[in-house]
N, CA, C and O atoms as CSV, one atom per row, in Angstrom:
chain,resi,resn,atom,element,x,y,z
A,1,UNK,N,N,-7.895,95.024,87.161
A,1,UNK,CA,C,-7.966,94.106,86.049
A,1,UNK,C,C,-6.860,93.056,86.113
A,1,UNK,O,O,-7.029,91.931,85.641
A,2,UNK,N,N,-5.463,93.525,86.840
A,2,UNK,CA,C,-4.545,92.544,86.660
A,2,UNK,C,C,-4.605,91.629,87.581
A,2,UNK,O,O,-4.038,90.538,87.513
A,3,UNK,N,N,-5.465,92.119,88.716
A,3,UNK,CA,C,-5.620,90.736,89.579
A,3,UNK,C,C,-6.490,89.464,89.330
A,3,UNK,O,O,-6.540,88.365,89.883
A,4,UNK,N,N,-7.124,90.009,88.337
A,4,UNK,CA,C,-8.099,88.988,87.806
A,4,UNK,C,C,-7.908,88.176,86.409
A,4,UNK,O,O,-8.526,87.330,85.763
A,5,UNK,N,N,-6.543,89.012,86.299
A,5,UNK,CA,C,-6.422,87.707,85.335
A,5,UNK,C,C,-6.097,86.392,85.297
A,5,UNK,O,O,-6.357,85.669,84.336
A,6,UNK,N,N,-5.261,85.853,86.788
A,6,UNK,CA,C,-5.561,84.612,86.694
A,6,UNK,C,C,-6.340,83.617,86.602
A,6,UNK,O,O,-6.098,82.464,86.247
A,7,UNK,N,N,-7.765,84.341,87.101
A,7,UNK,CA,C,-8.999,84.015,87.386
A,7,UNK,C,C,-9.678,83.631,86.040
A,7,UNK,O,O,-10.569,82.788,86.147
A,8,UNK,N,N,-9.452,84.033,84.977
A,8,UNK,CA,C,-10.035,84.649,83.747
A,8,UNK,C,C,-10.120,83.020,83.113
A,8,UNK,O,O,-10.980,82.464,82.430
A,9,UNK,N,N,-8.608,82.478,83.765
A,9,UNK,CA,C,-8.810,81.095,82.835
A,9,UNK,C,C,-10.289,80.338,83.346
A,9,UNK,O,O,-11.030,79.621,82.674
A,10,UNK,N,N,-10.407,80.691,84.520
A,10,UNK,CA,C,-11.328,79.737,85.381
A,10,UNK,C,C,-13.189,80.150,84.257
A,10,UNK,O,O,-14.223,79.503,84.425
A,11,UNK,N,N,-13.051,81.184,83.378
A,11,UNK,CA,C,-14.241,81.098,82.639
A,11,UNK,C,C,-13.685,80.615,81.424
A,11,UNK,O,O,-14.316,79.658,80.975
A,12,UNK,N,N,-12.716,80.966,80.755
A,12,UNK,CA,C,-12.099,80.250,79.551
A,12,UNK,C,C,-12.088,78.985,80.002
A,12,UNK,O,O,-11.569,78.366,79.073
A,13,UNK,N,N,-12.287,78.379,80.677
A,13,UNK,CA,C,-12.583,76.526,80.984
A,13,UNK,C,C,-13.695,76.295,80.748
A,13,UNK,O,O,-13.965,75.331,80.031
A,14,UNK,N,N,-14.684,77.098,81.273
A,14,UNK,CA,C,-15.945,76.618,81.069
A,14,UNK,C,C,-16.991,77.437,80.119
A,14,UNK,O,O,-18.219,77.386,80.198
A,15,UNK,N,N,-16.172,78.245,79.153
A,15,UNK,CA,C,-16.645,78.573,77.688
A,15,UNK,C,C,-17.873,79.457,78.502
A,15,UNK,O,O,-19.008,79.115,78.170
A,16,UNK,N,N,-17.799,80.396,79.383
A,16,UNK,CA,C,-18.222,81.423,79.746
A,16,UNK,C,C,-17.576,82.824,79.788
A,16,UNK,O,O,-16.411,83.003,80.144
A,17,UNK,N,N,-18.602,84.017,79.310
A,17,UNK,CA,C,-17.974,85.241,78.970
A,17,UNK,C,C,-17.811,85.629,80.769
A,17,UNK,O,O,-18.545,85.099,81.602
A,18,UNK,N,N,-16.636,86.714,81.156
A,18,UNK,CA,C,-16.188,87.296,81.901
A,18,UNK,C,C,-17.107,88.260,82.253
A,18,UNK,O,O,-17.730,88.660,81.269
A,19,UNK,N,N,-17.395,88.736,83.199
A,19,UNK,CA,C,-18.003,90.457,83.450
A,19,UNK,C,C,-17.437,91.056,82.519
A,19,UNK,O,O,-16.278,90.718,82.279
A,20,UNK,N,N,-18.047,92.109,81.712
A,20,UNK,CA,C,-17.783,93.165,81.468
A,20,UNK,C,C,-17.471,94.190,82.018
A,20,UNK,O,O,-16.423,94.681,81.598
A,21,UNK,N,N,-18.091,94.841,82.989
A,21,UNK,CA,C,-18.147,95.906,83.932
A,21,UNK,C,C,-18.610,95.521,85.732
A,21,UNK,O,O,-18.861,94.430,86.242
A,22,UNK,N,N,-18.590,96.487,86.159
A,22,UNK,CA,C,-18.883,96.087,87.787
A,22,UNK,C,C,-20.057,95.698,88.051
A,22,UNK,O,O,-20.243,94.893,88.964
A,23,UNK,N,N,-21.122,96.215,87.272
A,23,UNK,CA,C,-22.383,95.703,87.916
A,23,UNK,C,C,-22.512,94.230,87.011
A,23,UNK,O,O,-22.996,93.388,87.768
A,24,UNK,N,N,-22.343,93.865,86.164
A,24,UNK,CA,C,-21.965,92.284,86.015
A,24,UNK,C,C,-21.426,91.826,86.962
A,24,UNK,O,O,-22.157,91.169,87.703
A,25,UNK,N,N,-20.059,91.950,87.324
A,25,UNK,CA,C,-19.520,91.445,88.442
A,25,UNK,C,C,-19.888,91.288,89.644
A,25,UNK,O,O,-19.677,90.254,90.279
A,26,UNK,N,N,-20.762,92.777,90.299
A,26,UNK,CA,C,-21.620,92.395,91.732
A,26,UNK,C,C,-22.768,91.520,90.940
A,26,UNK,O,O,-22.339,90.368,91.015
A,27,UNK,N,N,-23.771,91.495,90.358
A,27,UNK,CA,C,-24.825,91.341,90.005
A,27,UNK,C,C,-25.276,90.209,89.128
A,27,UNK,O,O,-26.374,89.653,89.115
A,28,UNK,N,N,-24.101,89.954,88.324
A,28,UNK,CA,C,-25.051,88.656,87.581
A,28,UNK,C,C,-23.847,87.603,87.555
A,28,UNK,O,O,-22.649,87.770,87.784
A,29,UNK,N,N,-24.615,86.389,87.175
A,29,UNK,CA,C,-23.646,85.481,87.480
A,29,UNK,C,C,-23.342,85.014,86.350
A,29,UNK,O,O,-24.362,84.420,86.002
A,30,UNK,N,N,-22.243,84.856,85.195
A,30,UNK,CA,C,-21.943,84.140,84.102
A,30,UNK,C,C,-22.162,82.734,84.172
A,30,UNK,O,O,-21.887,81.940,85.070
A,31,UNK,N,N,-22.651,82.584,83.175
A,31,UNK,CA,C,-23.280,80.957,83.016
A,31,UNK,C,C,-22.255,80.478,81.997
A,31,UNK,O,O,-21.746,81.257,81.192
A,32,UNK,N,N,-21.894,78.884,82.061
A,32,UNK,CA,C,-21.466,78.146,81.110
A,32,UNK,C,C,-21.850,77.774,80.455
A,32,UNK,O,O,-23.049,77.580,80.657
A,33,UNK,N,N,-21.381,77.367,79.256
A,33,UNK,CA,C,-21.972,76.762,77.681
A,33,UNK,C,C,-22.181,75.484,78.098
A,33,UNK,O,O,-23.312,75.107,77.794
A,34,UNK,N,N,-21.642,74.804,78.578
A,34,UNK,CA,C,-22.457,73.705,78.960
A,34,UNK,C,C,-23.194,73.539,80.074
A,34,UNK,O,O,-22.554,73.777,81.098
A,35,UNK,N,N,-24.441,73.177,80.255
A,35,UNK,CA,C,-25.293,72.792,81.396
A,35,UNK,C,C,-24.977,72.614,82.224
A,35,UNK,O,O,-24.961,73.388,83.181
A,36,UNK,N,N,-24.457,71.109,82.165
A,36,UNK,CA,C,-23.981,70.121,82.967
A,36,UNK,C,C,-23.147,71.651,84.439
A,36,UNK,O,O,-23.602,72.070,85.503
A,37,UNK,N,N,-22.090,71.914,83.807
A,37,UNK,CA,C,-21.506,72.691,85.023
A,37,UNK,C,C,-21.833,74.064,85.421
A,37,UNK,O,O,-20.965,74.872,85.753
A,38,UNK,N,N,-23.262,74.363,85.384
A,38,UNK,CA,C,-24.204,75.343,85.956
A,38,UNK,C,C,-24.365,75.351,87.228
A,38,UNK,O,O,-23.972,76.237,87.987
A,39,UNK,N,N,-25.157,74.016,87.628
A,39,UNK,CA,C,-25.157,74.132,89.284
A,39,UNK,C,C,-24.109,74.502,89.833
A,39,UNK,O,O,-24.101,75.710,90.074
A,40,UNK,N,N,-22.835,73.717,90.258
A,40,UNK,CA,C,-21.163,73.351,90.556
A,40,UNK,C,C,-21.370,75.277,90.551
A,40,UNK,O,O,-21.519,75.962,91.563
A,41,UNK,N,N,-21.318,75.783,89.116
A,41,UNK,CA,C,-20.362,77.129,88.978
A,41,UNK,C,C,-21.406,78.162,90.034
A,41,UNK,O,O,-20.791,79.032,90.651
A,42,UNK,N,N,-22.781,78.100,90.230
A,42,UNK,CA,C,-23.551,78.581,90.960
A,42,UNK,C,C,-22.999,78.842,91.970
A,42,UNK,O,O,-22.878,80.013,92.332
A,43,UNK,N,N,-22.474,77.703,92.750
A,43,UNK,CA,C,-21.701,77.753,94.327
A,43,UNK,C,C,-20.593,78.386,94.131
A,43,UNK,O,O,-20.649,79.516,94.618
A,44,UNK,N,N,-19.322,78.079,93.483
A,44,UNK,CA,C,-18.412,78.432,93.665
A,44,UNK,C,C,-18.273,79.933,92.820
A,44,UNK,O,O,-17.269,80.628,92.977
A,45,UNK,N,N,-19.102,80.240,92.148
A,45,UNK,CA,C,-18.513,82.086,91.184
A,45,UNK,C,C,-18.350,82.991,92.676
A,45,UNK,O,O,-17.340,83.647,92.934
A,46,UNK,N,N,-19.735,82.865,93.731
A,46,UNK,CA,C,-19.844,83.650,94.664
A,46,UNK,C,C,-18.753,84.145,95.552
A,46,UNK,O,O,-18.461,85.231,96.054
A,47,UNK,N,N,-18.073,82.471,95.558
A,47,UNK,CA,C,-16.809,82.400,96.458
A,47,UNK,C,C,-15.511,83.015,95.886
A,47,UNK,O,O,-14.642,83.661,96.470
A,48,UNK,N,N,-15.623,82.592,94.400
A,48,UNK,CA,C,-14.593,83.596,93.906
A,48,UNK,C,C,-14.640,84.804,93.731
A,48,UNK,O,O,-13.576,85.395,93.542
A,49,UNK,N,N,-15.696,85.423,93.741
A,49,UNK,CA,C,-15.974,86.906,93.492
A,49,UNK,C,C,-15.507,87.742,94.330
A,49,UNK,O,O,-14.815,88.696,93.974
A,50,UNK,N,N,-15.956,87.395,96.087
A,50,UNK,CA,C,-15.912,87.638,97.073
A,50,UNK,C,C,-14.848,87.575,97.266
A,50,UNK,O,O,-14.324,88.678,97.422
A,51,UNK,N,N,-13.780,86.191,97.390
A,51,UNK,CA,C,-12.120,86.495,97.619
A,51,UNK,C,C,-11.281,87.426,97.289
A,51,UNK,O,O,-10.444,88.142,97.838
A,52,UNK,N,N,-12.072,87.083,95.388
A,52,UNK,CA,C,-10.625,88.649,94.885
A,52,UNK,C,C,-11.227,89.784,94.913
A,52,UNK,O,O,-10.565,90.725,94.475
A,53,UNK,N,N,-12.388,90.034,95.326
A,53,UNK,CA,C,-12.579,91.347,95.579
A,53,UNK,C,C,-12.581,91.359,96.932
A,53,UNK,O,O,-12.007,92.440,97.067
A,54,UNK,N,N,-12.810,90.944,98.182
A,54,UNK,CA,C,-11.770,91.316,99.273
A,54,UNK,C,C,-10.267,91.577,99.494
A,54,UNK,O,O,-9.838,92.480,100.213
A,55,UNK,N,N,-9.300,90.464,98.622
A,55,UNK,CA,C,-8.104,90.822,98.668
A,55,UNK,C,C,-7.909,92.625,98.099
A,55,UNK,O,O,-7.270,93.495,98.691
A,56,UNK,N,N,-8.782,92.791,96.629
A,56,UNK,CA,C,-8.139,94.020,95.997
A,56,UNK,C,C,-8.756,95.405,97.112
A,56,UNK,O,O,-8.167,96.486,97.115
A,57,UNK,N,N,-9.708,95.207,97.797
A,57,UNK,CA,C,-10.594,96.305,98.946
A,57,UNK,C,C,-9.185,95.993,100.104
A,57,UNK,O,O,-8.466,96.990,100.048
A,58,UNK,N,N,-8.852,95.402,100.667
A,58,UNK,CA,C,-7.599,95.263,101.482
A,58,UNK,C,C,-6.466,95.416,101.138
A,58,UNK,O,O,-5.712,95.619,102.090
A,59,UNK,N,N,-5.818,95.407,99.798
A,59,UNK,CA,C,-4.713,95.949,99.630
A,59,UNK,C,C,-4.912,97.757,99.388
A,59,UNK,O,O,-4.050,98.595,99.651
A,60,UNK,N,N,-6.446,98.056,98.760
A,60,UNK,CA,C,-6.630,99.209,98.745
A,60,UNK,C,C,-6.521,100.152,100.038
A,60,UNK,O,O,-6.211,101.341,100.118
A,61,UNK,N,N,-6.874,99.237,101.008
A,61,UNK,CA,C,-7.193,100.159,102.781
A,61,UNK,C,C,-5.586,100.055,103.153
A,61,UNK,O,O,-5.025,100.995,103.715
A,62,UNK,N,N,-4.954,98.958,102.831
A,62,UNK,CA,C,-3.722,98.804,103.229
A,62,UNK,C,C,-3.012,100.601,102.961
A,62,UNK,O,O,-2.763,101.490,103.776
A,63,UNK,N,N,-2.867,100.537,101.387
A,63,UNK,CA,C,-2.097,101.528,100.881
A,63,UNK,C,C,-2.555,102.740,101.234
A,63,UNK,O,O,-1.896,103.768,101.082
A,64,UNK,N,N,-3.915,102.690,101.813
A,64,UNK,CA,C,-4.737,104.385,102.291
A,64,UNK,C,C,-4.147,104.799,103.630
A,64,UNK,O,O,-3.655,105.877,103.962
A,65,UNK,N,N,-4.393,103.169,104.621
A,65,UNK,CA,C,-4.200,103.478,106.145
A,65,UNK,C,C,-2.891,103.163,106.768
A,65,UNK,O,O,-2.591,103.282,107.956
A,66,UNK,N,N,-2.204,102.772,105.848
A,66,UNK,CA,C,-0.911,101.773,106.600
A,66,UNK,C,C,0.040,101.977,105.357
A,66,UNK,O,O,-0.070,101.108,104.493
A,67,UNK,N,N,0.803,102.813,105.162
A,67,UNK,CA,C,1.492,103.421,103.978
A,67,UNK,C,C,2.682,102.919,104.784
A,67,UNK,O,O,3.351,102.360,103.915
A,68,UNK,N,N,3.249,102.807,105.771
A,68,UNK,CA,C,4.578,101.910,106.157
A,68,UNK,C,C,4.602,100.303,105.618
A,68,UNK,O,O,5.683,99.722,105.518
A,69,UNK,N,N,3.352,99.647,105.287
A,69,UNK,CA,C,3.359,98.592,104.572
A,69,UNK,C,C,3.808,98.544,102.859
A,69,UNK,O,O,3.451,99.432,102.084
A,70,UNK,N,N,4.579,97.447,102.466
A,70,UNK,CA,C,5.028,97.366,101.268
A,70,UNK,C,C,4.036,97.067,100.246
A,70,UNK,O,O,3.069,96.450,100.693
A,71,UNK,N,N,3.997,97.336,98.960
A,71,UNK,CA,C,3.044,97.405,97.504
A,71,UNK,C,C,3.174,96.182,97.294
A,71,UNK,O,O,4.271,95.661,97.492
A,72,UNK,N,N,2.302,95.579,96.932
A,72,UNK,CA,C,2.020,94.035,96.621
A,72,UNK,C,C,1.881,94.277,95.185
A,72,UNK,O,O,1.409,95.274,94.637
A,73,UNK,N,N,2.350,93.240,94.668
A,73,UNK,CA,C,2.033,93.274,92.952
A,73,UNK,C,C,0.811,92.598,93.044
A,73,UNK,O,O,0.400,92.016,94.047
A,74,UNK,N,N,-0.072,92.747,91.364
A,74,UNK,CA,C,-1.202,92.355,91.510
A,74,UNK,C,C,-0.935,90.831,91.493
A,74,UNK,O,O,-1.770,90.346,92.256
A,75,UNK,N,N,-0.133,89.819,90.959
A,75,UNK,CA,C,-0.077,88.272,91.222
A,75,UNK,C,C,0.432,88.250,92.388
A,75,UNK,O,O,0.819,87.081,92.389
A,76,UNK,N,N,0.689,88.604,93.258
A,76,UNK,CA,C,0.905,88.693,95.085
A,76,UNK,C,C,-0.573,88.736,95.407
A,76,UNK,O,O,-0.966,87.580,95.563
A,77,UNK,N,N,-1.280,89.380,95.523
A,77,UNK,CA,C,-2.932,90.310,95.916
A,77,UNK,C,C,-3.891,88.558,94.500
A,77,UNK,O,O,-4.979,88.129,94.885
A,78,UNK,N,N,-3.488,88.143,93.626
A,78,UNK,CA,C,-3.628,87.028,93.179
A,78,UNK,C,C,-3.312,85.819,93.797
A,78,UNK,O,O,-4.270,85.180,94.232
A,79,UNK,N,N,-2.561,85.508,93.892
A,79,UNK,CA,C,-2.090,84.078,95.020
A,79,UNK,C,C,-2.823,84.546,96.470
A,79,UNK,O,O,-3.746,83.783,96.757
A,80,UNK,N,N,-2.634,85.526,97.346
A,80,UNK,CA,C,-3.521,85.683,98.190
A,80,UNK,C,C,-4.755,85.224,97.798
A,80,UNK,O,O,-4.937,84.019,97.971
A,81,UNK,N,N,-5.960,86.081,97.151
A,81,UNK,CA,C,-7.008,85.301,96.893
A,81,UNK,C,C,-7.203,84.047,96.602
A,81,UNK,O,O,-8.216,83.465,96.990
A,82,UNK,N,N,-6.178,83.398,95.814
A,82,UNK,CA,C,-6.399,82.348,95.651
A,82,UNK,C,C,-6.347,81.036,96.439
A,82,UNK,O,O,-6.986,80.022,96.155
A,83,UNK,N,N,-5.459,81.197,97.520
A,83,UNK,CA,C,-5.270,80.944,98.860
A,83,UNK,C,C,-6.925,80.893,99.668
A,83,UNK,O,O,-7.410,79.880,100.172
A,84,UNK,N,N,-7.394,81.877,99.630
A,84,UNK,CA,C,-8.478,82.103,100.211
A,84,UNK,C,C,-10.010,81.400,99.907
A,84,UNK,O,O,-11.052,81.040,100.456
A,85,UNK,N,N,-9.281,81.501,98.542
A,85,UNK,CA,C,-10.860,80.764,97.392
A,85,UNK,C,C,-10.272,79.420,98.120
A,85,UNK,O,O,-10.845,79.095,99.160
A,86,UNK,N,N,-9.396,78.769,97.759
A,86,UNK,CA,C,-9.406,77.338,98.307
A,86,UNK,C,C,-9.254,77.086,99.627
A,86,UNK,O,O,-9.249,75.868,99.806
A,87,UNK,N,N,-9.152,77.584,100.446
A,87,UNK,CA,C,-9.822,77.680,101.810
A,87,UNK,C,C,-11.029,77.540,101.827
A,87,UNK,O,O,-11.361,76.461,102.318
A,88,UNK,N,N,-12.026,78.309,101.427
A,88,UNK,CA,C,-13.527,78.313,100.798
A,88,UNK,C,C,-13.974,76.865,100.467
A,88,UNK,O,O,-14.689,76.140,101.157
A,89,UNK,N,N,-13.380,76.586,99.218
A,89,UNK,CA,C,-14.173,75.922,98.529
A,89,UNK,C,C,-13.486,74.291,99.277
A,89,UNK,O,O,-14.283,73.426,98.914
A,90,UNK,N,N,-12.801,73.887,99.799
A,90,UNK,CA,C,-12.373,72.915,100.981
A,90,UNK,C,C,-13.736,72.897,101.845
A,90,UNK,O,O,-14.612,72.033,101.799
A,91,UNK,N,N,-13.702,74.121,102.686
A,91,UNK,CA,C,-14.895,73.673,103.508
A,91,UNK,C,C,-16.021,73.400,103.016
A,91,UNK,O,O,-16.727,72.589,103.615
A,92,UNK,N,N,-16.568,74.116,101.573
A,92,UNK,CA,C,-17.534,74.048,100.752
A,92,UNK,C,C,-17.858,72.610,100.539
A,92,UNK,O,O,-18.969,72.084,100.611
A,93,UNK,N,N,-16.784,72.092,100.283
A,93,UNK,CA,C,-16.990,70.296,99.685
A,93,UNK,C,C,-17.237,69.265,101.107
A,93,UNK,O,O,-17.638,68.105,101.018
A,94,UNK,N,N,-16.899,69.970,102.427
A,94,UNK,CA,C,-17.265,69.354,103.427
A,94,UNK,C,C,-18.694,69.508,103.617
A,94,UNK,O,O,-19.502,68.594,103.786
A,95,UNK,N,N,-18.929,70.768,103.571
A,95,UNK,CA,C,-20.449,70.964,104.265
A,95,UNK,C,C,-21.351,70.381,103.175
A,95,UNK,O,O,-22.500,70.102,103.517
A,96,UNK,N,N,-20.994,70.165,101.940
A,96,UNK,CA,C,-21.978,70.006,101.249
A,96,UNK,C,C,-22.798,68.452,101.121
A,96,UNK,O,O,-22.218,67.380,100.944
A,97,UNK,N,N,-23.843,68.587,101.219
A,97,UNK,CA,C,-24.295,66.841,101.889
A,97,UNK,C,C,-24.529,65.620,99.734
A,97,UNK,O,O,-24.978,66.306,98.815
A,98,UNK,N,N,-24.375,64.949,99.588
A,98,UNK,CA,C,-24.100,64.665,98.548
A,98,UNK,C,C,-25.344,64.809,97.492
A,98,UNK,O,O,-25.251,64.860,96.266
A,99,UNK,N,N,-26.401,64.855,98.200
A,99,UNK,CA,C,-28.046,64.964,97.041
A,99,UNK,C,C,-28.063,66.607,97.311
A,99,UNK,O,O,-28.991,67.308,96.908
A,100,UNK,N,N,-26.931,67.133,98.037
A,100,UNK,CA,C,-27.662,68.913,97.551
A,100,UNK,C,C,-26.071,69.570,96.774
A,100,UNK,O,O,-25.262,70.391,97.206
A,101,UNK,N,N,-26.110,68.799,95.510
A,101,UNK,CA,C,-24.324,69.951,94.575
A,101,UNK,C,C,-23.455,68.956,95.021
A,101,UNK,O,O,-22.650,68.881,94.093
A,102,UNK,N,N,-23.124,68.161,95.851
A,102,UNK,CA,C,-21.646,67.852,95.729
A,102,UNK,C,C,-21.075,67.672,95.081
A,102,UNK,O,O,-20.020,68.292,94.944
A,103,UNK,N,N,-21.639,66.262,93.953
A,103,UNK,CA,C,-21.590,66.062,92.521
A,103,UNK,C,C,-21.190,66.939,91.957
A,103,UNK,O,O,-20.061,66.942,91.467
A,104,UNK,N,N,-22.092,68.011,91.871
A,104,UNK,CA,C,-21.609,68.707,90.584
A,104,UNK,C,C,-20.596,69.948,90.822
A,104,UNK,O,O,-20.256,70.612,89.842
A,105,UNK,N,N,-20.241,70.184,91.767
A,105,UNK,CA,C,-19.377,70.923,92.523
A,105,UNK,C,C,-17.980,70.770,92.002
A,105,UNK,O,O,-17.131,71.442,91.414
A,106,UNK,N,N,-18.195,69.194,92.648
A,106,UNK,CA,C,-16.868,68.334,93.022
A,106,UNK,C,C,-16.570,67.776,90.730
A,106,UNK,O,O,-15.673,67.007,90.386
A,107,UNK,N,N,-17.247,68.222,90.037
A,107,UNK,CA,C,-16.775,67.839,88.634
A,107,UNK,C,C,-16.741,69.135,88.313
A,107,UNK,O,O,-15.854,69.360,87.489
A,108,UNK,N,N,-17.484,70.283,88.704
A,108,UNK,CA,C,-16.752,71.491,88.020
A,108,UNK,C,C,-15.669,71.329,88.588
A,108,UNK,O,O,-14.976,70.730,87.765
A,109,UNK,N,N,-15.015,71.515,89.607
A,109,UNK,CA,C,-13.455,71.023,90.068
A,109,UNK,C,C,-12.759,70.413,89.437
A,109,UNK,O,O,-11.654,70.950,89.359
A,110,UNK,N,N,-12.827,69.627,88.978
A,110,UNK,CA,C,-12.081,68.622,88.080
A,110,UNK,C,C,-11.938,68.699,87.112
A,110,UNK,O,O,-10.974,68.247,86.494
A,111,UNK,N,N,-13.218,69.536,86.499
A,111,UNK,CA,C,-12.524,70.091,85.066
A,111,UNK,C,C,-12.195,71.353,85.339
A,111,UNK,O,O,-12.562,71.934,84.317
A,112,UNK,N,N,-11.776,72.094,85.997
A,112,UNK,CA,C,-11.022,73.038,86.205
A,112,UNK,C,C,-9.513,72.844,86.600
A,112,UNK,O,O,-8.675,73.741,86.692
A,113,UNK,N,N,-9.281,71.158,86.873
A,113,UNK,CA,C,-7.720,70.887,87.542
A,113,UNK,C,C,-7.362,70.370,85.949
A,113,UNK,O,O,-6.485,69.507,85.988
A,114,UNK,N,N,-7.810,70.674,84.583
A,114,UNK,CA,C,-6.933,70.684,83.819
A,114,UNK,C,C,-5.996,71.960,83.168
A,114,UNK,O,O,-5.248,71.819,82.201
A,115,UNK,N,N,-6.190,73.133,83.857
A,115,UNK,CA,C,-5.597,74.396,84.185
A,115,UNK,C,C,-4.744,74.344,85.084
A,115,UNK,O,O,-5.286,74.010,86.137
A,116,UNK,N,N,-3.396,74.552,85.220
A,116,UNK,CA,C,-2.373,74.247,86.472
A,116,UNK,C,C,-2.280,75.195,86.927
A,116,UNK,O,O,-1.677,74.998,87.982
A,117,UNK,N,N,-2.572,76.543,86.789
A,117,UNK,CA,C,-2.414,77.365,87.723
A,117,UNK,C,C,-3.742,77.156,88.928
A,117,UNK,O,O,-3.757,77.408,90.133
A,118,UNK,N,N,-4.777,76.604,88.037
A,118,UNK,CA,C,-5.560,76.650,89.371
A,118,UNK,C,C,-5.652,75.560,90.128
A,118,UNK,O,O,-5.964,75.428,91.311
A,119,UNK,N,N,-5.329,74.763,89.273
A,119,UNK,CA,C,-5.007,73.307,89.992
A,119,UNK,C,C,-3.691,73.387,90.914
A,119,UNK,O,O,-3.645,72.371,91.608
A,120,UNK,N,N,-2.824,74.073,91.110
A,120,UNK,CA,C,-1.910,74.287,92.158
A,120,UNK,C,C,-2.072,75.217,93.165
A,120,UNK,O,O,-1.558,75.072,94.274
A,121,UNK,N,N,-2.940,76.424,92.765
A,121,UNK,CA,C,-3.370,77.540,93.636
A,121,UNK,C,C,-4.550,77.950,93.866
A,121,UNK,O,O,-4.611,78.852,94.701
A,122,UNK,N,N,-5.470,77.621,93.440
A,122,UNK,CA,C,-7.339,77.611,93.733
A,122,UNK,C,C,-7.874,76.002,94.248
A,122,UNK,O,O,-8.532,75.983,95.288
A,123,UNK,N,N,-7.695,75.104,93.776
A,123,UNK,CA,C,-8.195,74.085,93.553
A,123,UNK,C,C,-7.633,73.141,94.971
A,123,UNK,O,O,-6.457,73.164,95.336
A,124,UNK,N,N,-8.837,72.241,95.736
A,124,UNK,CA,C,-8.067,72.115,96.983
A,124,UNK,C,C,-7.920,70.826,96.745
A,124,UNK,O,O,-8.572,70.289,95.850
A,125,UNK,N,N,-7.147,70.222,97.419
A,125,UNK,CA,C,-6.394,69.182,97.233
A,125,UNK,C,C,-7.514,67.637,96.922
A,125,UNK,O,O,-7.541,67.085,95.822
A,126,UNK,N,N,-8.254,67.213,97.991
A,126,UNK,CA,C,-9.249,66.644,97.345
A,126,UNK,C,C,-10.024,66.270,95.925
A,126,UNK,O,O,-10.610,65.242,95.587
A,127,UNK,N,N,-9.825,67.327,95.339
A,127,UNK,CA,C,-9.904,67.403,93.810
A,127,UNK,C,C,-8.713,67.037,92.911
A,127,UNK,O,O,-8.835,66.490,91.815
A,128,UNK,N,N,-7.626,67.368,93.441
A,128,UNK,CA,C,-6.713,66.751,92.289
A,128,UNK,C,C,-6.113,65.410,92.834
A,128,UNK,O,O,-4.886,65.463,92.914
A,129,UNK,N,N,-6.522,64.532,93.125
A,129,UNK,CA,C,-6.399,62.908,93.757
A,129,UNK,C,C,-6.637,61.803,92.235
A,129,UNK,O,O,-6.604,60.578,92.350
């Protein structure tokens, strides 16, 4: 739970409820109160889902298989993912050709760079210009 709370603002922006439980989280995708940034959040929830739940499955194998490695706090195992999501979503805005999401991609972004944590640590640089 504590790794995801930085994340948490990223639905408090767009006036969408959080998972409740895990099979929300694998399984459905939270929608925003407004329309408009439905498509945009379509692409990118996947990418975030996937990051911080790889980081928290890898710090988990870490601490099972490799116990000579040091305990990461959960905003350590946080900035990692977040690192990762914007790695993601960088190439995301490349590949994406402009009549299939870029648009709306590239403005959920932007209203997400009025949040500074993610605008300094999720959000890739292209977007905050």
């Amino acid at each position: 739970q504590s790794v995801w709370q930085p994340f948490k603002q990223l639905q408090r922006q767009l006036e969408c409820a959080f998972p409740r439980n895990a099979f929300e989280l694998l399984f459905e995708t939270p929608k925003p109160s407004d329309g408009y940034y439905v498509r945009g959040y379509l692409k990118i929830w996947p990418i975030v889902r996937a990051c911080v739940c790889y980081q928290i499955w890898l710090q988990r194998a870490d601490r099972t298989f490799r116990v000579d490695l040091t305990f990461k706090s959960p905003l350590e195992i946080s900035l990692q993912a977040a690192g990762l999501i914007r790695l993601h979503l960088r190439q995301l805005l490349q590949d994406l050709p402009l009549k299939k999401g870029y648009i709306k991609v590239f403005n959920l972004l932007k209203q997400l760079s009025r949040d500074s944590w993610l605008k300094q640590f999720v959000l890739p640089d292209a977007v905050q210009d």
